[in-house]
matplotlib code that plots the C-alpha trace (Angstrom):
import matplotlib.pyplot as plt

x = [-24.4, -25.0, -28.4, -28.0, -25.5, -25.1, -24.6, -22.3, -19.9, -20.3, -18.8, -16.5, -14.0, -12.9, -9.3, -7.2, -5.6, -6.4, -9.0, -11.9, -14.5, -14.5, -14.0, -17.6, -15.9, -16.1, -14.3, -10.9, -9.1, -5.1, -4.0, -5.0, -2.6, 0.5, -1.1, -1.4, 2.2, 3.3, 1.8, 2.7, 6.2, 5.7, 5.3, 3.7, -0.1, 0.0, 2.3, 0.2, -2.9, -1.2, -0.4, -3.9, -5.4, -7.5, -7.5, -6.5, -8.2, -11.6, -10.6, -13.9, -12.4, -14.2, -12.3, -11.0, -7.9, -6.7, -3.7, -1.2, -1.2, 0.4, 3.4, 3.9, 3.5, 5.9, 8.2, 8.4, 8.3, 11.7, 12.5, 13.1, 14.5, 12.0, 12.0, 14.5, 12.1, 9.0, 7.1, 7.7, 6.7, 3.9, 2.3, 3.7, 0.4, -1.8, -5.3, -6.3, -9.1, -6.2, -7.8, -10.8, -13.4, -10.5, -9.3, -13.0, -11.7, -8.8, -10.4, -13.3, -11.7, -11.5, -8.1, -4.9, -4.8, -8.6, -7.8, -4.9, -6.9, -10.2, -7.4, -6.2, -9.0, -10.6, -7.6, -9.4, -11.1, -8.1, -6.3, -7.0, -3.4, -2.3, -3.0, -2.7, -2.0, -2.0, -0.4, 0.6, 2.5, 3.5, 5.3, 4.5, 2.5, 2.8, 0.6, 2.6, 1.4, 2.7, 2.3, 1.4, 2.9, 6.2, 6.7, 8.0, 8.3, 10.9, 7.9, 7.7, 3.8, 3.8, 6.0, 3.2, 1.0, 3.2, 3.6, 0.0, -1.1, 1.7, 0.2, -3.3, -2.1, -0.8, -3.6, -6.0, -4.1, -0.9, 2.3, 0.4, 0.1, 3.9, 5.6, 9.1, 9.8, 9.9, 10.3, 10.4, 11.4, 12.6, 15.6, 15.2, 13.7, 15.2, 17.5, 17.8, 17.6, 14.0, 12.5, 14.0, 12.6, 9.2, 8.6, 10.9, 12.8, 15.5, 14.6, 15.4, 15.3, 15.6, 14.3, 14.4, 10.6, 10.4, 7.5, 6.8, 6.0, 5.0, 6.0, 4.1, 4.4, 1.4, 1.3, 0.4, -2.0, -4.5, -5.0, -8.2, -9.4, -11.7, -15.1, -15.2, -18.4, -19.1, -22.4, -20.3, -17.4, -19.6, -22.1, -18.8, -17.2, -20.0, -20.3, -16.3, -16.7, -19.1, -17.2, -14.2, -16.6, -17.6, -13.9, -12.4, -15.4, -14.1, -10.2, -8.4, -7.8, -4.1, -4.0, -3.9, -2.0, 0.5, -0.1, 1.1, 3.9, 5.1, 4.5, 6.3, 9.4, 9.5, 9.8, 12.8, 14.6, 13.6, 10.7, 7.8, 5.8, 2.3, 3.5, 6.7, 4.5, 1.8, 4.8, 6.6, 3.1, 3.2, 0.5, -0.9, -1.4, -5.0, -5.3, -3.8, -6.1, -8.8, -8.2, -6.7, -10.6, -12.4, -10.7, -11.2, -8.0, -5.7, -2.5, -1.4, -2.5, -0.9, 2.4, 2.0, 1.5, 4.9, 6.3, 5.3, 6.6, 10.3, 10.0, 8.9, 11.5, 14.3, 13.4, 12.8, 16.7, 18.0, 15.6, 18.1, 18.2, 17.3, 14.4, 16.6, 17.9, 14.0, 12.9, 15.0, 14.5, 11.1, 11.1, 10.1, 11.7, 12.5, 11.3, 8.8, 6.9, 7.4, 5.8, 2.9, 2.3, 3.0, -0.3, -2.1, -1.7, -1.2, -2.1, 1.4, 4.4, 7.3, 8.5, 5.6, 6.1, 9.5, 8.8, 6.4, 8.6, 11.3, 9.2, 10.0, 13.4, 14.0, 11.9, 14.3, 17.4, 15.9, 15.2]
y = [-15.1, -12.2, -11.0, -7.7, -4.7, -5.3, -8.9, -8.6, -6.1, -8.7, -11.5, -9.7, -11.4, -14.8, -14.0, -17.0, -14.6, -16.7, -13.8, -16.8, -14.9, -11.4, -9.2, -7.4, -6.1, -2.3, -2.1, -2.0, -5.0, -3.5, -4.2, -7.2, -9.2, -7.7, -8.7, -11.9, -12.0, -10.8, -13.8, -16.3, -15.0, -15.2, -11.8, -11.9, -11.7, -9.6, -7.0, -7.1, -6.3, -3.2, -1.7, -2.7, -1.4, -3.9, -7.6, -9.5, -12.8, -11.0, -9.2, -10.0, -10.4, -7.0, -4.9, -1.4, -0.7, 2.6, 4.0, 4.1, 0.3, -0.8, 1.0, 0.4, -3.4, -3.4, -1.2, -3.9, -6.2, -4.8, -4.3, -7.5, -8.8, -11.2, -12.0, -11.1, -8.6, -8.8, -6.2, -8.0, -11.3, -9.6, -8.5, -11.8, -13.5, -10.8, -11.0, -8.3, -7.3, -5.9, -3.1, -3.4, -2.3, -0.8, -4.3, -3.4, -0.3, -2.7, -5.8, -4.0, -1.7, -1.4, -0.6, -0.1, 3.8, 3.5, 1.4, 3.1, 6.5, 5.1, 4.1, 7.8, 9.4, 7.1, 6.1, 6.7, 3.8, 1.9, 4.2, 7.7, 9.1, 8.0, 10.6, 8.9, 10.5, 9.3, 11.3, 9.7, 11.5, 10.9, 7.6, 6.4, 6.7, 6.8, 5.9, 8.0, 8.1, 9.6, 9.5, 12.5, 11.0, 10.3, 7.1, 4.4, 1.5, 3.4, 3.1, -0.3, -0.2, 1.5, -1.0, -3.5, -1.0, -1.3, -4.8, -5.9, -3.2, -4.8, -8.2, -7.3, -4.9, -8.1, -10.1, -8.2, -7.0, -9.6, -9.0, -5.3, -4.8, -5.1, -1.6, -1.2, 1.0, 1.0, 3.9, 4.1, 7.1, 5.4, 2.7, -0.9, -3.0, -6.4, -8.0, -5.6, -8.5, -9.5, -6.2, -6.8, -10.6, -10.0, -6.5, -8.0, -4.3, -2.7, -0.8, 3.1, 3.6, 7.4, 9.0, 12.7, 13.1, 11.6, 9.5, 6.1, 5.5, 2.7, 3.7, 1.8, 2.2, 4.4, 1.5, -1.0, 1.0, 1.0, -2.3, -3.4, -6.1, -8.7, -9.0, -5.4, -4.3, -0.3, -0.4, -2.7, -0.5, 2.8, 1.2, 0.0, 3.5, 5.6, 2.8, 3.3, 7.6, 7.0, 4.8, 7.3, 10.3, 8.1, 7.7, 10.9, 12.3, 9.8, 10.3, 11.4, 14.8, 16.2, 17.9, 14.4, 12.5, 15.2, 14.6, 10.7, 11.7, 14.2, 11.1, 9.1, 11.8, 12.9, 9.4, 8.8, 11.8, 10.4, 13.3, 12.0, 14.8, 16.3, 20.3, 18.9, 16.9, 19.8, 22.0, 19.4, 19.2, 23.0, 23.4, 24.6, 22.4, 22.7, 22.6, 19.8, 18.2, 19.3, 17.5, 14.3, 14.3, 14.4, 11.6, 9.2, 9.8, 12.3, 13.1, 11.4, 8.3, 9.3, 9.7, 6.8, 4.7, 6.3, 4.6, 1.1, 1.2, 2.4, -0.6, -3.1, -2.6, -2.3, -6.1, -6.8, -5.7, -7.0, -9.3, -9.3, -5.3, -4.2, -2.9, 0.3, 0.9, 0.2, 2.8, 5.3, 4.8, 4.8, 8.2, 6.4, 7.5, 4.0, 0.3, 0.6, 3.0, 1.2, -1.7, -0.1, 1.3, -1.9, -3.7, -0.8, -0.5, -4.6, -6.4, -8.0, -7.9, -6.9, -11.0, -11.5, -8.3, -9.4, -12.8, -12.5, -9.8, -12.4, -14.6, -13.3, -12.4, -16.3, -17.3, -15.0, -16.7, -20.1, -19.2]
z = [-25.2, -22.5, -22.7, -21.4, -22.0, -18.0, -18.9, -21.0, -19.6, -16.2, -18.4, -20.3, -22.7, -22.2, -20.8, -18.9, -16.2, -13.2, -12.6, -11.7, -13.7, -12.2, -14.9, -13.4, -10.8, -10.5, -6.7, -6.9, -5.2, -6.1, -2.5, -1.7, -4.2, -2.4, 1.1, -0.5, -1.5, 1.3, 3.7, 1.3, 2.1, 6.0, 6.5, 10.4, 10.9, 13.0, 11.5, 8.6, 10.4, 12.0, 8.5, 6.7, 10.1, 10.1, 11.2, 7.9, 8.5, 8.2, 5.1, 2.4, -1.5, -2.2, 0.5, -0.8, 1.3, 2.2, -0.7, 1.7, 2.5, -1.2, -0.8, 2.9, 2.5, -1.0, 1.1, 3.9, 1.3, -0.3, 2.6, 4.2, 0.9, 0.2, -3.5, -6.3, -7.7, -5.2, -7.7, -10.8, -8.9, -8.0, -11.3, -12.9, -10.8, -9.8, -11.8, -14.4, -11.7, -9.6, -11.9, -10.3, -13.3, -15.3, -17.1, -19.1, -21.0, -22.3, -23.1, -24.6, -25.9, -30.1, -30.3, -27.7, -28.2, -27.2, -24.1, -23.1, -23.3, -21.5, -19.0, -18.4, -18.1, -15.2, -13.3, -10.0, -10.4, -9.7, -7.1, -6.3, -5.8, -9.5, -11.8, -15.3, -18.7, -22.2, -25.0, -28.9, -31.3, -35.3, -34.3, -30.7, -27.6, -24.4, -21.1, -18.0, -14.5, -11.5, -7.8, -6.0, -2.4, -1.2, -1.8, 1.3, -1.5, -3.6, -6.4, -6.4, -5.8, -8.5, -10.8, -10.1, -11.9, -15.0, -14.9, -14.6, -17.2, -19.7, -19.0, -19.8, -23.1, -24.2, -23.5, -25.4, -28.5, -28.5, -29.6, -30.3, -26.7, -26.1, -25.5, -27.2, -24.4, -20.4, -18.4, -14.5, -12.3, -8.9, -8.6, -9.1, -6.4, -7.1, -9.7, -13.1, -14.9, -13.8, -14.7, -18.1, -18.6, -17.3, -20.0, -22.9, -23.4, -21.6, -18.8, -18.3, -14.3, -13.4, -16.1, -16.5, -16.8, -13.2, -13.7, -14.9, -18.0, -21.1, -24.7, -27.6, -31.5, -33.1, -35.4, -33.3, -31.1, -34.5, -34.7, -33.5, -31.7, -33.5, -32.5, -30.6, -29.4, -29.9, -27.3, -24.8, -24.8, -24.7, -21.3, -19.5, -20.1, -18.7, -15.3, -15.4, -15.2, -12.5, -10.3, -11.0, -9.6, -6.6, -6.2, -6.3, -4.0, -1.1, -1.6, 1.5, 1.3, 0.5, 4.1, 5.7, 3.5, 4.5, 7.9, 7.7, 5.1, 8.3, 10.8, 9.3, 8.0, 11.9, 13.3, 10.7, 12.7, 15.6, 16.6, 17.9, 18.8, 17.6, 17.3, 15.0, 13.3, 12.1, 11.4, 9.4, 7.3, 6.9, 9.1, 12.6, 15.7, 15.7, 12.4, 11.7, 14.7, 12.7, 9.7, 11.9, 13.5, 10.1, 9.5, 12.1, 13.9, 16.2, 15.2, 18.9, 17.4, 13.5, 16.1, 17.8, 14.8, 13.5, 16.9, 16.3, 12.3, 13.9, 16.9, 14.0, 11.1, 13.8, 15.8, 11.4, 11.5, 14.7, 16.7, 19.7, 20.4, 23.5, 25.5, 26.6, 22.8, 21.5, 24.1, 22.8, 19.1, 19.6, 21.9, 25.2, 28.7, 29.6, 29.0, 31.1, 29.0, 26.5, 27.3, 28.5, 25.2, 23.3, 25.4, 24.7, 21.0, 20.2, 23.5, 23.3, 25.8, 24.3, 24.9, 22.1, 20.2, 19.5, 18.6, 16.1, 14.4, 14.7, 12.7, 9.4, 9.9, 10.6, 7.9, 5.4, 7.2, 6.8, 2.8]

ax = plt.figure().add_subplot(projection="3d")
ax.plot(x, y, z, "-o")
ax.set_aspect("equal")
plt.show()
């Protein structure tokens, strides 16, 4: 028996999820089960470092990524076709502390309405460009979230959500936690029929509220969990509204999410400039420096970082294109200049550049 209040809401309930005992968690981990999916699937090193920013082998278990790195690695992920539904695959074996401390307002949670409503209202726990909301009428209700981005993956990031959240509903309240209906704004990213296996309902892709959403009978969200613990439920709430405070105080602000959404949108039209790139965001040049410099960064490098994303998916496409037809994709003068700026930003010739991005297209090939 937990002595504590902080002992118990460290334990939490006994839950086989292949979480290895870590329902204390308050620091989200969502991120690092789709890096882990994605080098089990032979996605390069090296190519993964460059989108987590950060070498991958020294990543700790308790790293907090940046947002934007779910939906670029699920992007690459769909991508590359690797999997028949790489989200659902996903959130068939990531653990319920994917949620970070969030799995605690289900599985303590007296009944699924309760959960689902503890959920909404401190969904920055678990990712702080999700803004979550939880509404029940006469005869259902429904948990509906929405991501305030542009989103790379085609919302497959945020199918992961969906799925895990499904798994752990179930977990905790059984065939209560089971919605009777599936909603999700963006297109399918794999096989229809996997999305419909892993929830058990048809799924409406497209809907016309243009969000993603989870639709349960009132019914079954009143049925409580045996056992529940009011003072348990009530301690882990107030840590949870904390942790979501802390959260929202260190998101990124909006002007430089814009800034990589404009990166990136320019490089796709093959602009690789900083003035485009500010103007594209809706903002000035020295503005937009500004808020590039608060952040660690210069919009040179938020440009240049566009670059390597257009070399990497086009050797991902066609490992055999040339240094000439690179160059000019990727806004360089010639191939000289482009491999000068390939040892600068990964060391690599472009010889070793292309091979380790040929890497995974022969491992799909070989598959």
């Amino acid at each position: 028996m937990p002595r504590t209040l902080d002992d118990a809401v460290a334990a939490g309930p006994s839950v086989a999820d292949g979480s290895s005992g870590r329902f204390g968690t308050i620091k989200p981990n969502p991120m690092l089960a789709i890096l882990d999916y994605a080098i089990k699937h032979g996605v390069p090193h090296d190519y993964l470092s460059e989108i987590v920013g950060r070498p991958i082998d020294n990543i700790a278990p308790d790293t907090t990524l940046p947002a934007v790195v779910g939906p670029a690695l699920l992007g690459q992920l769909v991508e590359r076709g690797i999997g028949v539904a790489p989200a659902m695959e996903i959130a068939e074996t990531a653990p319920f502390s994917f949620f970070g401390g969030l799995e605690r307002a289900v599985l303590l949670a007296p009944t699924g309405g309760d959960a689902l409503q503890a959920l909404a209202a401190n969904f920055a726990v678990f990712h702080d460009r999700l803004v979550a909301n939880f509404e029940q009428s006469a005869s259902y209700a429904e948990f509906s979230f929405g991501h305030t981005l542009q989103e790379p993956d085609n919302g497959a990031c945020n199918q992961v959500v969906m799925g895990v959240l499904v798994r752990l509903m179930r977990s905790a309240f059984g065939p209560y936690g089971r919605p009777c209906e599936v909603r999700m704004r963006s297109d399918r990213n794999g096989v229809r029929a996997a999305y419909s296996d892993f929830f058990g309902v048809p799924i409406e892709f497209n809907h016309e509220n243009g969000g993603y959403g989870l639709v349960f009978r009132r019914s079954d969200m009143e049925w409580r969990q045996p056992g529940h613990d009011a003072a348990v439920f009530e301690f882990a709430l107030s840590r949870l509204e904390k942790a979501a405070e802390l959260r929202r105080a260190r998101t990124p602000t909006a002007d430089y999410l814009e800034l990589i959404n404009a990166a990136t949108l320019c490089a796709s039209e093959g602009v690789f400039n900083v003035t485009s790139v500010a103007a594209t965001a809706g903002l000035g040049e020295r503005t937009a420096q500004r808020i590039a410099q608060r952040h660690g960064t210069s919009l040179g490098r938020l440009v240049d970082k566009a670059r390597l994303k257009v070399l990497r998916d086009q050797i991902c496409k066609d490992a055999k294109t040339s240094a000439e037809d690179l160059s000019r994709l990727a806004g360089f003068s010639d191939g000289r200049a482009l491999r000068r700026a390939l040892k600068t930003w990964t060391g690599e010739t472009l010889s070793q550049f292309r091979a380790s991005n040929q890497y995974a297209t022969d491992a799909l090939v070989s598959k």
